[in-house]
N, C-alpha and C positions, 0 to 999 in steps of 0.2 A: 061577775067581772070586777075587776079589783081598781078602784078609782085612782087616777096619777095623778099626786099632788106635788109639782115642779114648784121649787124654792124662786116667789120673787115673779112669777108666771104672770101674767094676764089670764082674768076669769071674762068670760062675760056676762054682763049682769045690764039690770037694766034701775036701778036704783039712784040715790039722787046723786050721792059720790062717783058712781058710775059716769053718769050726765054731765056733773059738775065738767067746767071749762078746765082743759088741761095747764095750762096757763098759770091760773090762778092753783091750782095742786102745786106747780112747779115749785113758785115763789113760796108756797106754806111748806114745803118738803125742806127748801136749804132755811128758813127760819126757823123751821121746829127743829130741824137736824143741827143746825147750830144751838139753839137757845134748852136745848133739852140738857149737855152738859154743862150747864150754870145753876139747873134746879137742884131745889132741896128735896131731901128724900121725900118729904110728907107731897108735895108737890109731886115728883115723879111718879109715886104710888099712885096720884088722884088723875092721872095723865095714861097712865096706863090701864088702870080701869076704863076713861073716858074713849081709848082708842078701840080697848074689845067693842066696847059698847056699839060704838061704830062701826067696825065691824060686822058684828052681828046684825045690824040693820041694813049692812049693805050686800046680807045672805051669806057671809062668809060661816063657818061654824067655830063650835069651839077649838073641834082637833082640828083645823086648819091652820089656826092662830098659833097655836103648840106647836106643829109640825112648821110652819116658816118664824119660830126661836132657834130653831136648831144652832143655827150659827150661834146665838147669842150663848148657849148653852155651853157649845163647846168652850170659848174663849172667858163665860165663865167659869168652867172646870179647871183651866188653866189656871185660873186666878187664883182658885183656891186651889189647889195645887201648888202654886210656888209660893203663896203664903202661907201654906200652913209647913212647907221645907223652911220659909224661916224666922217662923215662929219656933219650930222644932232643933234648929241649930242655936238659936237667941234664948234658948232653955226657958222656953216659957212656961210655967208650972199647969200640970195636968187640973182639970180639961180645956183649960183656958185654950191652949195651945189648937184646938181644934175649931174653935171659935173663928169666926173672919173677923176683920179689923171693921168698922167702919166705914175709911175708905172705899174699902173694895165691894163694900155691899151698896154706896152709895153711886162708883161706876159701875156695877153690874145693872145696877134699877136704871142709869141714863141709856146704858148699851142696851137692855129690852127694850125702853121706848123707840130710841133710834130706830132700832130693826124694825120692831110694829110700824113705825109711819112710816119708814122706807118700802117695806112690803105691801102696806095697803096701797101704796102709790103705785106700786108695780101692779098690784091684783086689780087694780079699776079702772088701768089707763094703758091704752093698747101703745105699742112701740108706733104706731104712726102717728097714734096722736101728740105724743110725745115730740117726737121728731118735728110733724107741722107746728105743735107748739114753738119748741126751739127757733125753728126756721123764722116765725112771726116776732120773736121776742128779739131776734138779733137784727130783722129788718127795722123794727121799729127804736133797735138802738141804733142802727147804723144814719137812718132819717134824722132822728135826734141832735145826733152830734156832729150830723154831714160828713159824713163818712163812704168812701168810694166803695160800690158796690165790689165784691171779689170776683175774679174771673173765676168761674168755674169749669173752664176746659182744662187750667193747670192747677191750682190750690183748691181743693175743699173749703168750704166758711167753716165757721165755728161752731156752727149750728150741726152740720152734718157729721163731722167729727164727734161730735159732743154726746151727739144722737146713737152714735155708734157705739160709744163706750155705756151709756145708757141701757144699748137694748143688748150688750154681749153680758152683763151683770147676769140675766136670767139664762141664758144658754150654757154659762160655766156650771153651775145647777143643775140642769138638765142634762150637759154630758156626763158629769158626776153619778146623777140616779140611772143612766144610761147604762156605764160600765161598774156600777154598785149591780144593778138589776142582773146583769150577766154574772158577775163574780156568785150570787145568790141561785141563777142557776145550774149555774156548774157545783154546788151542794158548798159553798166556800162560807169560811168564816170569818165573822170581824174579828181584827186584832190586828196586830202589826205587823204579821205577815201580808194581811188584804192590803194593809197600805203601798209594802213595800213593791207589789204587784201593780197593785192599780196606777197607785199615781204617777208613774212613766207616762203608761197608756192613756190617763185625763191627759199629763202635756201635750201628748203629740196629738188628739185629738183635739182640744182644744187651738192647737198651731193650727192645724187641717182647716178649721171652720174658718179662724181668723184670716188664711193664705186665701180659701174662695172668698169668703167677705171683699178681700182688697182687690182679688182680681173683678168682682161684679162690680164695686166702686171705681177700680179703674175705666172697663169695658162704658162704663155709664158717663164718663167724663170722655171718650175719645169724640 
């Protein structure tokens, strides 16, 4: 049986990251996620090591880790890709021309860290914990600053809103390896014809899920 490894997923586990207060993830996810593009490379490199490492102790494996870069992967091919069209027009002398700049090698190392600690947050903390996190974090802003609670028979808070965009990040993923998994049975191949197939069928599928989403969010507010 062939193991499904969903982009960005909840694993369960029962390790310390696992345990760890979702709360306290939350606040280190938008800090690291902020403060990772201001690192220097020799820093990002020493961050990214540090994040496998973690990782790994939180039972994830290595092809796991490789398998949720993908994203990063792609958007770095892009990069180089359009730097090396213009390097290639700006007659940059051979081999240099195939070389990456700097730059781009120093956003590729902050975009793999991103990803890594965005995805370990997603693979250790379940979407309710998440959610009651949020929920907790917005009551105790709203305590704070004495702030009227929100009717929730007609507006959403911000917590639930917030929560929702949160837990649809991993089901865009999964309807992706969904209708990847199908295109693969029907004997199809990657290229830009599978694109040009699939990705209608990801929007309207993707709408599908979002349209129940809203209707169980409404149905839960009458």
């Amino acid at each position: 049986m062939v193991r499904k490894i969903t982009l960005f997923s909840y694993t369960y586990g029962s390790s310390v990251l696992h345990r760890l207060d979702a709360r306290i993830k939350l606040l280190f996810i938008f800090l690291a996620g902020y403060g990772a593009f201001y690192l220097p490379p020799a820093a990002c490199t020493v961050c990214i090591a540090a994040v496998f490492i973690t990782a790994a102790a939180s039972g994830f494996t290595f092809k796991d880790q490789l398998i949720q870069l993908k994203p990063a992967v792609y958007y770095v091919l892009l990069l180089y890709t359009v730097s090396l069209i213009s390097s290639y027009t700006g007659h940059t002398p051979f081999p240099l021309v195939f070389i990456p700049r700097t730059a781009d090698i120093l956003l590729s190392l902050r975009l793999v860290l991103a990803v890594l600690v965005t995805g370990l947050l997603y693979r250790t903390t379940s979407p309710l914990a998440l959610r009651t996190a949020l929920e907790q974090i917005e009551d105790a802003c709203r305590r704070f600053f004495h702030l009227r609670s929100p009717d929730y028979r007609k507006i959403p808070p911000f917590s639930e809103i917030f929560s929702l965009l949160l837990v649809f990040i991993p089901q865009v993923f999964d309807v992706w390896e969904e209708v990847h998994r199908a295109w693969k049975a029907r004997n199809g191949r990657n290229g830009i014809r599978m694109l040009s197939v699939l990705f209608p069928v990801f929007i309207s599928v993707c709408m599908k899920r979002s349209y129940l989403t809203s209707l169980a969010l409404r149905n839960r507010h009458r």
